[in-house]
N, C-alpha and C positions, 0 to 999 in steps of 0.2 A: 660676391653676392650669392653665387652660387652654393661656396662652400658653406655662407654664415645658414643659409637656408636648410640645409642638409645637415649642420650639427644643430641648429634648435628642432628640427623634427626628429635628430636621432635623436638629442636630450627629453623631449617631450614623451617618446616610448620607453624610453630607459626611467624616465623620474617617474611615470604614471608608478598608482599606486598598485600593488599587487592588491588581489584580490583578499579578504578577511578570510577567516576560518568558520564555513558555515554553518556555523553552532544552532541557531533555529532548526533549521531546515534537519541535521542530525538529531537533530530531538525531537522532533516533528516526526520523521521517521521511525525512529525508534519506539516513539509512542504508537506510531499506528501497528507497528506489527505487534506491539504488544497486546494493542486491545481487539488484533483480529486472532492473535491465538488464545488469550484470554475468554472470544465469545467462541470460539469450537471451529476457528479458522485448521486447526492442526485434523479433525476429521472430514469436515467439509468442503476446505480447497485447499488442500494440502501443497500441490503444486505451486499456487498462487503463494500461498505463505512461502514456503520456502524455496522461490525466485526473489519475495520480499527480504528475506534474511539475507540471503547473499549480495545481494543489494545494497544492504544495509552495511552488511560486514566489507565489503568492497567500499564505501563511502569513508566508513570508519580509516580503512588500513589510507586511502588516499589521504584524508585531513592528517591522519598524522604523517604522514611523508610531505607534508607542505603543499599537495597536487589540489589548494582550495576548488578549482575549477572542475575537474573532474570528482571530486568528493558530492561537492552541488550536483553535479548534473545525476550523480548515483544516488546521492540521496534522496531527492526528487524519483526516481526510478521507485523507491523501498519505499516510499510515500504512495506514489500509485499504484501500484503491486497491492500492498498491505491495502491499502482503499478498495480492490480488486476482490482479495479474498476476503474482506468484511464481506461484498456485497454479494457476493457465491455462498457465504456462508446464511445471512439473512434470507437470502431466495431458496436456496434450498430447508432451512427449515422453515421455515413457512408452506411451502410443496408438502412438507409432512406433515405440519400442522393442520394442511387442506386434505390432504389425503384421510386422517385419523376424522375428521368431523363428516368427511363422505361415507366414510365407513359405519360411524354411528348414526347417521340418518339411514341407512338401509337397514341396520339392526331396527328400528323403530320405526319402520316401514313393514317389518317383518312381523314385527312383536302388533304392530295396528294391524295388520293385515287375519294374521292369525287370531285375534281379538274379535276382529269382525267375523271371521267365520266359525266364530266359537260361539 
């Protein structure tokens, strides 16, 4: 009884299915780093992009070595990353975009001020 018990649970982890090859998720990936270096991810979180590449490239070399598991768990990594430096990239220009319209309200500040004492 024992042993019948012991080969249907060894059969049952031996037949499960291996994991698929995470083809979304690597495209998923690779889409996002695309459109964080696409929007000026490559000057404004340079860092972050290129933790996402590596990421991505480490996903990539895993799926084709058959490592479905750890390809997942990397491209997920190059998904978040690349999600990272979008949002360092959007924050930071934006910071300049508020800076540039700070700076032109003092010019017009300057230009009313001298106005009035003219």
């Amino acid at each position: 009884m024992i042993a019948a018990t012991a080969a249907v649970a060894l059969c049952s982890v031996g037949c499960a299915s291996a994991p698929d090859r995470p083809e979304r998720q690597l495209a998923s990936a690779e889409t996002g780093v695309e459109f964080a270096a696409e929007n000026g991810a490559t000057e404004y979180a340079g860092v972050a992009l290129e933790r996402a590449r590596n990421h991505l490239a480490q996903a990539q070399r895993a799926a084709d070595a058959g490592e479905y598991t750890a390809a997942l768990r990397a491209a997920e990594k190059a998904e978040a990353d690349a999600e990272l430096a979008a949002a360092q990239t959007h924050r930071l220009k934006a910071e300049e975009a508020l800076d540039e319209i700070r700076d032109n309200i003092g010019v017009l500040r300057r230009e009313i001020a001298r106005s009035a004492a003219g």
